[in-house]
C-alpha positions in Angstrom: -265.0 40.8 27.2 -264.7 44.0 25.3 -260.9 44.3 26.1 -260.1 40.9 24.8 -257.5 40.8 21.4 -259.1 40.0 17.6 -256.7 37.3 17.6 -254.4 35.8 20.2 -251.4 33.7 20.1 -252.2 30.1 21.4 -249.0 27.8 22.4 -249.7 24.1 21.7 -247.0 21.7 21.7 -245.8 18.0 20.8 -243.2 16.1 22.4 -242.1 13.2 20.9 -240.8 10.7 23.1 -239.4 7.5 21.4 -242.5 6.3 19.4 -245.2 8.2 21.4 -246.5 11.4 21.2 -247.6 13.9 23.9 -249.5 16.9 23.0 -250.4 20.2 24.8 -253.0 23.2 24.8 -253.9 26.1 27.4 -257.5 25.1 27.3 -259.8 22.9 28.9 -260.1 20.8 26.3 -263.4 18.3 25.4 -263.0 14.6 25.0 -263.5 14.5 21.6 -260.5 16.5 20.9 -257.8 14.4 22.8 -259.4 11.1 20.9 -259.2 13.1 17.4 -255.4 13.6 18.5 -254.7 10.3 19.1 -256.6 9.0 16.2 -254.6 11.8 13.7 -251.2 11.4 15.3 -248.9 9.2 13.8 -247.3 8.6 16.7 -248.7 5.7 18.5 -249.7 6.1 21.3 -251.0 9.9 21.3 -251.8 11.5 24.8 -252.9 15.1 25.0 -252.1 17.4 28.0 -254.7 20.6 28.9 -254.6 23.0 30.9 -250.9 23.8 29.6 -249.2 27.0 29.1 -252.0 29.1 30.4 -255.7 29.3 30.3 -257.8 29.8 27.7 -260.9 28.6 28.9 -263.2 25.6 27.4 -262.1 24.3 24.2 -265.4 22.8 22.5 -265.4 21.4 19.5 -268.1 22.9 16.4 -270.4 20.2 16.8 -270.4 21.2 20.9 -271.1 24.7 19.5 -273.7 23.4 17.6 -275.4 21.6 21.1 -274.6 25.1 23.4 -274.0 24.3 26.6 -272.0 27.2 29.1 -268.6 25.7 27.4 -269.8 27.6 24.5 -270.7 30.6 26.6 -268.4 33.5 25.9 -266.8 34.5 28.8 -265.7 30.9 29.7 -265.0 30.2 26.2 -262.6 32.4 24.4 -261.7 31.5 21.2 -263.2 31.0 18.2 -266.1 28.3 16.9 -263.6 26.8 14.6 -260.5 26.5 17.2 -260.5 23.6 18.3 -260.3 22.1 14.7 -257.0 25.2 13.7 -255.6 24.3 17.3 -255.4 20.4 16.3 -254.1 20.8 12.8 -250.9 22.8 14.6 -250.7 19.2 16.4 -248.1 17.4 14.3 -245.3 16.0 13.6 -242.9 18.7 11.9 -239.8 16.3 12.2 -241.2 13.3 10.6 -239.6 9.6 11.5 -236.5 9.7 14.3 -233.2 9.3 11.7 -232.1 5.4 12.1 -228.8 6.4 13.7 -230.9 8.2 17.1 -233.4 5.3 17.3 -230.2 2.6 17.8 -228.8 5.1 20.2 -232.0 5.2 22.2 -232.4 1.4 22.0 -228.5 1.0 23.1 -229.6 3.4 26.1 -232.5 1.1 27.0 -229.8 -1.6 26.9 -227.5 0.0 29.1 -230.3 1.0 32.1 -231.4 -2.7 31.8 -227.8 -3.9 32.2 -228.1 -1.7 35.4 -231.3 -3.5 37.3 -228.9 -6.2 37.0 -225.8 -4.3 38.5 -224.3 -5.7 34.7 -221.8 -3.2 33.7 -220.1 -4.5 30.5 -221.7 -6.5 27.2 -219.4 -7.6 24.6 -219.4 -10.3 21.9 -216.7 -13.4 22.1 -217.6 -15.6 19.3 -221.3 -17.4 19.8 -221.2 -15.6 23.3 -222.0 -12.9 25.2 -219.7 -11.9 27.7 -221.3 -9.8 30.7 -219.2 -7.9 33.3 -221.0 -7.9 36.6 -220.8 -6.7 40.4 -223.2 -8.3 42.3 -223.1 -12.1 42.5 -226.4 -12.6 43.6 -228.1 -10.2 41.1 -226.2 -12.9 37.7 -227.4 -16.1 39.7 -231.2 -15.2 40.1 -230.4 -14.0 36.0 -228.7 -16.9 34.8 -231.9 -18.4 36.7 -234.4 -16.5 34.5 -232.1 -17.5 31.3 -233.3 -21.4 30.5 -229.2 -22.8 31.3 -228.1 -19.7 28.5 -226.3 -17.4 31.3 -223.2 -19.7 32.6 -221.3 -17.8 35.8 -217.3 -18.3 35.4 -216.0 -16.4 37.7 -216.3 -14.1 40.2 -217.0 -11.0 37.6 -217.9 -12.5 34.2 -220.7 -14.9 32.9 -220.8 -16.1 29.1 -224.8 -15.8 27.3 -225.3 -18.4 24.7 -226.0 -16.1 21.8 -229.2 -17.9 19.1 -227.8 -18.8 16.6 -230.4 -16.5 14.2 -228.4 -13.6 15.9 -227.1 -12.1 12.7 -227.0 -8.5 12.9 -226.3 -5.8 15.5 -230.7 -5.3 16.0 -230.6 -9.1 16.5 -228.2 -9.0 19.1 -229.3 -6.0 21.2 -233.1 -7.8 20.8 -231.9 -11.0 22.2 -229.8 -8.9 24.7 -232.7 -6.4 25.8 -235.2 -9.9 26.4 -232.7 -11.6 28.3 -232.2 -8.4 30.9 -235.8 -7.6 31.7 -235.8 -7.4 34.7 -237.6 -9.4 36.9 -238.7 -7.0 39.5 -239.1 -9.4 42.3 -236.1 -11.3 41.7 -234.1 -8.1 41.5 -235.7 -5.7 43.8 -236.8 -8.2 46.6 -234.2 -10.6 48.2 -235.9 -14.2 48.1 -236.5 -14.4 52.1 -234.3 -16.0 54.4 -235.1 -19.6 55.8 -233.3 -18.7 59.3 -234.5 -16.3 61.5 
């Protein structure tokens, strides 16, 4: 323990991943720490990661100091009574809110890997109607199933949505859009099973 630094350089980190938020530390961290994280992040939901980048042994909190306990101990703990608390404050978001422009790009991407559970590889708007370019037959009836008589199939490659008639901006539309391709994971994944065998 003698040859151990004043300080030390601890690596914490935050990914932001759409609206959530997933935080690190190189520490084995208490419970109350990972609940203060997700309470202070404005990111909902918060997760936090230990045991990340290294190992800095136990990461109690003061009050845990206050109690003892071998977390406390040094040797297995390594950093300072008040880390835990300097260590959370790094925790945040720098960037603040995602601009407009990347969230609609992320939201277009959502709409373009939903359109591909259905083997549906081309949306575009005719009028009160959207127009779907597909390649599997089977995959656009069980669809049009799930779509209350919306989804009409008029040929062999296209099939015309009914578009709500409150569908008045670009959000609208990919909304509606997004709702009707959720995917029905039985219907798309699991062939309805034959009556011959």
């Amino acid at each position: 323990m003698a040859e151990y630094p004043a300080t030390t350089p601890v690596p914490v980190q935050v990914f932001r991943v759409g609206e959530m938020s997933l935080a690190t530390m190189p520490c084995e961290i208490f419970c109350e720490i990972g609940l203060d994280y997700r309470r202070r992040t404005a990111l909902k939901p918060g997760f936090m990661v230990s045991l990340n980048h290294g190992y800095f042994g136990y990461l109690p909190t003061p009050r845990q100091h206050d109690l003892g306990g071998y977390e406390t101990w040094l040797g297995t703990n390594r950093l300072e009574r008040t880390a835990s608390e300097k260590l959370l404050a790094e925790l945040r978001d720098r960037f603040g809110p995602a601009p407009i422009e990347s969230m609609r790009l992320l939201e277009l991407k959502r709409l373009q890997i939903l359109s591909q559970t259905w083997q549906v590889d081309d949306i575009h708007v005719e009028g009160e109607f959207a127009v779907l370019g597909y390649r599997n037959n089977k995959l656009i009836k069980r669809l049009a199933e799930s779509a209350d008589n919306r989804l009409r199939i008029v040929d062999h490659k296209s099939a015309y949505y009914v578009l709500k008639s409150a569908v008045t901006s670009p959000e609208d539309l990919l909304e509606e859009l997004k709702s009707l391709l959720q995917p029905d994971y039985l219907a798309a994944y699991n062939p309805a099973p034959s009556a011959t065998r």
